[in-house]
C-alpha atoms as an extended CHARMM CRD file, in Angstrom:
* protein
*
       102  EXT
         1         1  UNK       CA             -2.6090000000      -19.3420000000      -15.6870000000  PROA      1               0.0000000000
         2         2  UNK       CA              0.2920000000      -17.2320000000      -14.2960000000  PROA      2               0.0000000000
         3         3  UNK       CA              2.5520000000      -19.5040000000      -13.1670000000  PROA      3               0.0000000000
         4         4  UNK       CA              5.3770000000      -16.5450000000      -11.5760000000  PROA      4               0.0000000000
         5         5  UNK       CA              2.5080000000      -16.3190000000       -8.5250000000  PROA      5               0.0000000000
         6         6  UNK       CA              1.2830000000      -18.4130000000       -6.1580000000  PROA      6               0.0000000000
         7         7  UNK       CA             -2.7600000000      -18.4960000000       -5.1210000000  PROA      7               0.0000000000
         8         8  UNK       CA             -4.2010000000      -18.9280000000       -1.4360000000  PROA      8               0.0000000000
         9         9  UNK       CA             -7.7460000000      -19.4710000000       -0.6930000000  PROA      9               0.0000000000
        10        10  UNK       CA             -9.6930000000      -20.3860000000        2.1870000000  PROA      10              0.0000000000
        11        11  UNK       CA            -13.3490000000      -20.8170000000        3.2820000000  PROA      11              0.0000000000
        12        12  UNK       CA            -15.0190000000      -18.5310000000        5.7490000000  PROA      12              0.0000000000
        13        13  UNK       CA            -15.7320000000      -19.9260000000        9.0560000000  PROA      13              0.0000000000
        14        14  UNK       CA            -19.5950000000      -21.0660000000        9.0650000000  PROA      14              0.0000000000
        15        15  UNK       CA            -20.1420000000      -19.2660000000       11.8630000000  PROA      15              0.0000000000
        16        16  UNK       CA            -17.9200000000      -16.1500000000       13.2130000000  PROA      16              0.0000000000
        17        17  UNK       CA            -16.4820000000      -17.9570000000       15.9160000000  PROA      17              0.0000000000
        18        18  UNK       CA            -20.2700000000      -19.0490000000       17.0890000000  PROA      18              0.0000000000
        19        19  UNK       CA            -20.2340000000      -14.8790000000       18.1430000000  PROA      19              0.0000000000
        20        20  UNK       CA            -22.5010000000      -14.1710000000       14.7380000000  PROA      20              0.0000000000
        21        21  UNK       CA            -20.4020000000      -11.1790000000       14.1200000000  PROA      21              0.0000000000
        22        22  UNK       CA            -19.2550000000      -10.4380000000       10.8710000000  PROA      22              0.0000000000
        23        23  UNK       CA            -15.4910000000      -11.2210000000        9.9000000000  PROA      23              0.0000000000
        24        24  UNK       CA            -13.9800000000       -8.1660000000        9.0610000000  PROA      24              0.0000000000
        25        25  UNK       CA            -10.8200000000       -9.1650000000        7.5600000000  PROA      25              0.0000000000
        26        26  UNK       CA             -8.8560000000      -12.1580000000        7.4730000000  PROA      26              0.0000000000
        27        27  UNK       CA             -4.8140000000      -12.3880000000        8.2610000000  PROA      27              0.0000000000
        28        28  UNK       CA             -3.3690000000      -14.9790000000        5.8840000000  PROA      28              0.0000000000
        29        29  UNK       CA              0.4290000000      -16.2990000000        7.5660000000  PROA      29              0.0000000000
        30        30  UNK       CA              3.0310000000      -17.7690000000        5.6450000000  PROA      30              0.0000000000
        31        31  UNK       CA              5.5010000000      -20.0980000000        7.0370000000  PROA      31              0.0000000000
        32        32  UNK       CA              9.0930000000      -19.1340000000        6.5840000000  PROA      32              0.0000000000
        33        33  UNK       CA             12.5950000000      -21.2030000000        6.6630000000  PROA      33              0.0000000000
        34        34  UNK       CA             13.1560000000      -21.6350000000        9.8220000000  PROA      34              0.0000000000
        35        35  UNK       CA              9.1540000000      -22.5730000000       10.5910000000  PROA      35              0.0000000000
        36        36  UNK       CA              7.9360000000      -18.9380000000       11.9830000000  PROA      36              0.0000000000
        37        37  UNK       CA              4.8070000000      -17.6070000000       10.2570000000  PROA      37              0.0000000000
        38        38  UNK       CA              4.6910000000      -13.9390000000        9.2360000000  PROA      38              0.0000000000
        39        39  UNK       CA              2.1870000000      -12.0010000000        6.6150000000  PROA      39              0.0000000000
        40        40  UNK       CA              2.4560000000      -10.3850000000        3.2730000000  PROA      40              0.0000000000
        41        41  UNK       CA              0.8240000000       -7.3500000000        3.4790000000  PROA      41              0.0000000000
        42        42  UNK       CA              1.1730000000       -6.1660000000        0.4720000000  PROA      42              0.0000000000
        43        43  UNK       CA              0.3540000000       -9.0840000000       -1.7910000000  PROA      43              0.0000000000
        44        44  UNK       CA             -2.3190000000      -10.9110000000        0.7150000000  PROA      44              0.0000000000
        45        45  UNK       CA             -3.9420000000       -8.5120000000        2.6480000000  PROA      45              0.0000000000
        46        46  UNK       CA             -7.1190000000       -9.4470000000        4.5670000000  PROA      46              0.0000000000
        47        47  UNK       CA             -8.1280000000       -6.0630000000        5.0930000000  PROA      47              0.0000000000
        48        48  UNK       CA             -8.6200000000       -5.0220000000        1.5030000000  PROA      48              0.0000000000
        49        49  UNK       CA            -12.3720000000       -5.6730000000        0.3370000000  PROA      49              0.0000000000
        50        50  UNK       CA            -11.3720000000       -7.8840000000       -2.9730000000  PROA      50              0.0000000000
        51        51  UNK       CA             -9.0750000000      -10.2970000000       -1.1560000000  PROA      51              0.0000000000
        52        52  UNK       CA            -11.7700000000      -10.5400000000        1.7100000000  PROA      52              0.0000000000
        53        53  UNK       CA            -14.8720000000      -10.8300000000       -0.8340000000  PROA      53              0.0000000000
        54        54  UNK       CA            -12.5110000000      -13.1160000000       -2.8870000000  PROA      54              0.0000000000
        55        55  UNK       CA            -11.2630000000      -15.7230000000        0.3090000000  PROA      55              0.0000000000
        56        56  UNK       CA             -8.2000000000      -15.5770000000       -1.8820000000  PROA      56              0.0000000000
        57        57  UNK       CA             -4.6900000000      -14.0120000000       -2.7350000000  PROA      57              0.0000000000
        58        58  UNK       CA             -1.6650000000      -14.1900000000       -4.9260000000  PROA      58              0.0000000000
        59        59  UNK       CA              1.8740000000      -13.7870000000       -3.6450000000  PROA      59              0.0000000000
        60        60  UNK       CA              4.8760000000      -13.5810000000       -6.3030000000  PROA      60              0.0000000000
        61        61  UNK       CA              6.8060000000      -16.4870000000       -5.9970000000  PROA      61              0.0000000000
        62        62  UNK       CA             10.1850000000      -14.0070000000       -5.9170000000  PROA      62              0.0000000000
        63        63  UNK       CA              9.0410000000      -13.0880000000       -2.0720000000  PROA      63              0.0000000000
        64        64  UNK       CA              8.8490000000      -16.6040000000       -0.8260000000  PROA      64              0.0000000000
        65        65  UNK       CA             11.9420000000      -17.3620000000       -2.3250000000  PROA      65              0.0000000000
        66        66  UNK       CA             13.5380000000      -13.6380000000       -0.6590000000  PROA      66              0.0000000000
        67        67  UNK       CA             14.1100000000      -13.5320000000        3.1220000000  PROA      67              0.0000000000
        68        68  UNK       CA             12.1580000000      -13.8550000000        5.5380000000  PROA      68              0.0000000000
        69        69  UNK       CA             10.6970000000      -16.6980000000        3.7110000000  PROA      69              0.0000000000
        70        70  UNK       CA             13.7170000000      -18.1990000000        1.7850000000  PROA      70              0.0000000000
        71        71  UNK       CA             12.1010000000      -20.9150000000        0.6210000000  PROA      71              0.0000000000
        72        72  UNK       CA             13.3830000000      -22.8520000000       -2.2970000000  PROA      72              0.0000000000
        73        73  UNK       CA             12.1270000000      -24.1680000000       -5.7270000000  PROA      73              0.0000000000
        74        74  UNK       CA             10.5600000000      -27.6390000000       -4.9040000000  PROA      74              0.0000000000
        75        75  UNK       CA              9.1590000000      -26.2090000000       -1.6040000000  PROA      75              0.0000000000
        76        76  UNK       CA              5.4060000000      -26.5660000000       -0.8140000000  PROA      76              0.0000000000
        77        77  UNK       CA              4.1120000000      -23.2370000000        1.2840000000  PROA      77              0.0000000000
        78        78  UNK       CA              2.4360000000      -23.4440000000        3.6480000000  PROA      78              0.0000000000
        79        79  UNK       CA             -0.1200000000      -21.3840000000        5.1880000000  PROA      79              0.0000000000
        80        80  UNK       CA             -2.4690000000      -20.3990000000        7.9120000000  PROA      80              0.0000000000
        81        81  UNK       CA             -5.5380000000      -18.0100000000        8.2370000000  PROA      81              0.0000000000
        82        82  UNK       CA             -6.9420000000      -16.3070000000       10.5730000000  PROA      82              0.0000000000
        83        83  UNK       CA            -10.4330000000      -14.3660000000       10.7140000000  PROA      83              0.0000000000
        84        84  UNK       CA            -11.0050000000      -11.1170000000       12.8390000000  PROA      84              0.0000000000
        85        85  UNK       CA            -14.2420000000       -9.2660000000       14.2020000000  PROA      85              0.0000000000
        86        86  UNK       CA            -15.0260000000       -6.7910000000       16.3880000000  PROA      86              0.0000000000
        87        87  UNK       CA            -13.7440000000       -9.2580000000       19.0500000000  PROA      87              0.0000000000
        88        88  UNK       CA            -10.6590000000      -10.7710000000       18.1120000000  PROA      88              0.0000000000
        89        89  UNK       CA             -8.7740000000      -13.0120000000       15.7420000000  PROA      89              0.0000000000
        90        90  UNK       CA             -9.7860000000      -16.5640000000       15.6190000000  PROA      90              0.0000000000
        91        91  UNK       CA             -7.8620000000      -19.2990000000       16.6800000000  PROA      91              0.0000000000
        92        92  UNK       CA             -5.6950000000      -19.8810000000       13.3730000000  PROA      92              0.0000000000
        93        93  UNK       CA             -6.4030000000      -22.8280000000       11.0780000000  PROA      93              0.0000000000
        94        94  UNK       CA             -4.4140000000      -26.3010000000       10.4030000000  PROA      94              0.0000000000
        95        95  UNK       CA             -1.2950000000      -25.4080000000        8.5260000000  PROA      95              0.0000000000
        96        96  UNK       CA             -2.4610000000      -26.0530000000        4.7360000000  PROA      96              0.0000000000
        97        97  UNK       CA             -0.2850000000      -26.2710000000        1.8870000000  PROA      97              0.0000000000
        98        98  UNK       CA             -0.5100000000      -23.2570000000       -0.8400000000  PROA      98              0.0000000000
        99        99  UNK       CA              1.0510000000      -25.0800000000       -3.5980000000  PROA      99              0.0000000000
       100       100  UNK       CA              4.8060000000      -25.9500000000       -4.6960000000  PROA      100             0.0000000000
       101       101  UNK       CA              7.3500000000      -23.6430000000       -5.4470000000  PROA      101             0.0000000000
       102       102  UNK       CA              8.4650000000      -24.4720000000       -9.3640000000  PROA      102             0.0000000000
């Protein structure tokens, strides 16, 4: 278990929105400091084909604790997703909890 990262996953909608078009990608949101959500590109990408086939990321604890995130050891994160098809994002799930900070 490598306990320097911290793992998101989520389930795929059941039904595209009720549209029945595929989800292309999926934007995951994390929820900094002072309570604005923002994405980590480079760690949790929806767009790349492993993290989409996958429904899950890792993010280095080291950028949740750096700005704009500054969160702090003890700290749960917490997260939203949202899935996107040829129409639009989703509406973006209930803020979920990632896992603690330690």
């Amino acid at each position: 278990m490598d306990v320097t990262k911290v793992v998101v996953s989520w389930t795929a909608p059941s039904n595209s929105g009720g549209t029945g078009v595929p989800i292309s990608a999926y934007q995951v949101l994390f929820k900094q400091s002072n309570g604005l959500y923002s994405t980590i590109d480079l760690e949790c990408d929806g767009t790349d084909p492993v993290i989409l086939a996958a429904l899950q990321c890792k993010v280095e604890m080291t950028t949740l604790l750096a700005s704009p995130f500054n969160l702090v050891e003890g700290n749960l994160v917490t997260v939203v997703v949202q899935a996107l098809n040829v129409i639009d994002y989703s509406v973006p799930s209930v803020p979920n909890t990632a896992g603690v900070l330690a």
